[in-house]
VODONU-227020 format. One line per field, with one value per residue (C-alpha): residue number from 1; residue in one letter; x, z, y. Coordinates in Angstrom, 3 decimals, padded with zeros to 6 digits, always signed. Layout:
marpa	[NUM|...]
doke	[A|...]
px	[X|...]
pz	[Z|...]
py	[Y|...]
END
This chain:
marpa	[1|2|3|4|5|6|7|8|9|10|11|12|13|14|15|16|17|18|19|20|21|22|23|24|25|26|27|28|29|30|31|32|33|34|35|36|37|38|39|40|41|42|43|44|45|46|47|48|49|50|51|52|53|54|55|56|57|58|59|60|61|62|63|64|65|66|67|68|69|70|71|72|73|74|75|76|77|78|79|80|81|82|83|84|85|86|87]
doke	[X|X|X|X|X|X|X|X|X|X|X|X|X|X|X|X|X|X|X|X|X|X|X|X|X|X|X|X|X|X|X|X|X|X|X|X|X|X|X|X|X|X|X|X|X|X|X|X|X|X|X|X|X|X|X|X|X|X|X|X|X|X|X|X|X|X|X|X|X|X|X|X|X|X|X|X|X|X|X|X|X|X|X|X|X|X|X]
px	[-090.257|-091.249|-088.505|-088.910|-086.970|-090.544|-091.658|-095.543|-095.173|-098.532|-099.532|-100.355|-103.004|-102.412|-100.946|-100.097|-096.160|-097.072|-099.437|-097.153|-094.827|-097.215|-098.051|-094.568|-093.760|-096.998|-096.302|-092.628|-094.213|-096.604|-093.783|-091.722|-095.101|-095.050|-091.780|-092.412|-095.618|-093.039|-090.472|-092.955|-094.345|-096.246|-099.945|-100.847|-098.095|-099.100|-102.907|-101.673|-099.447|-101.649|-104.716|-101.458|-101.123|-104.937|-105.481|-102.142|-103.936|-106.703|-104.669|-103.475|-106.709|-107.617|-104.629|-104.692|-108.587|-107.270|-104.417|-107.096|-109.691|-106.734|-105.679|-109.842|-109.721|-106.953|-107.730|-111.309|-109.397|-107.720|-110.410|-111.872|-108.979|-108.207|-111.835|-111.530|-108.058|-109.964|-109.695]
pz	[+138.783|+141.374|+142.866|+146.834|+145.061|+143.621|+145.670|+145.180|+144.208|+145.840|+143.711|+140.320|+138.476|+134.856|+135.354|+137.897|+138.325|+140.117|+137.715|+134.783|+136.539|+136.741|+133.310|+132.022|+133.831|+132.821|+129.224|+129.997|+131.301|+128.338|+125.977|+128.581|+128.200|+124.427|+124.430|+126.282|+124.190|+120.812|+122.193|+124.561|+122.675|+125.594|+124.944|+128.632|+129.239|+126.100|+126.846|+130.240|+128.951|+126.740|+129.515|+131.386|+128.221|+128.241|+131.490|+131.246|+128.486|+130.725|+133.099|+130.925|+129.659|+133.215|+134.060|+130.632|+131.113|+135.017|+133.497|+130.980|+133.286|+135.800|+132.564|+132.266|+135.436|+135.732|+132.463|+133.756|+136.999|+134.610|+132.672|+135.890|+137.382|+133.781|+134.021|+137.116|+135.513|+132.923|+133.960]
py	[+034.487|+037.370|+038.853|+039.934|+043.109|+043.984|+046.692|+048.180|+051.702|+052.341|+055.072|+053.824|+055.555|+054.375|+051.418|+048.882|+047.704|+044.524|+043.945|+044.251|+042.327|+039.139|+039.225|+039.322|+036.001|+034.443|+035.168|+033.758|+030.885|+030.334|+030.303|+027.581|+025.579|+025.764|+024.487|+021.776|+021.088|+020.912|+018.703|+016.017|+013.457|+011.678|+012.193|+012.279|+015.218|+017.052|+017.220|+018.298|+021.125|+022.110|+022.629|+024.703|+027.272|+027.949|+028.096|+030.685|+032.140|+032.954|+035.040|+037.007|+037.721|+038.520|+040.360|+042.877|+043.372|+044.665|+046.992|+048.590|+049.220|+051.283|+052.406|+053.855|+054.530|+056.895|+058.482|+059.401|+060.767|+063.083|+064.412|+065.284|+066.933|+068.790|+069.858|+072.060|+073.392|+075.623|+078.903]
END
């Protein structure tokens, strides 16, 4: 879960710690999910669960194509800023 003690850093270039953040309790909610999927029986609860884990799935999908493209991003900044270092 979130914790108010996650601060922004507010200058991320390669990476985002929020970001990051999300997707580690996504994933820990994906595995609490596929728990529940092994040990629930119930037909109605497993379809459920299951529609939880892709839709989880999803995010994190979502949330990894986000931390590449700052990941791009930043790079690209680099390259740029390296390119007026050459003497």
């Amino acid at each position: 879960m979130l914790h108010e003690s996650l601060k922004c850093e507010h200058a991320c270039r390669n990476t985002c710690a929020m970001l990051t953040s999300i997707l580690r309790e996504e994933t820990e909610l994906i595995k609490s999910y596929e728990y529940i999927l092994k040990e629930c029986d119930y037909p109605d609860v497993s379809s459920f669960v299951r529609h939880l884990i892709e839709s989880k799935s999803r995010s994190i999908l979502k949330i990894l194509q986000k931390l590449n493209e700052l990941r791009a991003r930043g790079e690209i900044g680099d390259g740029v800023m390296a390119s007026y270092d050459r003497p």
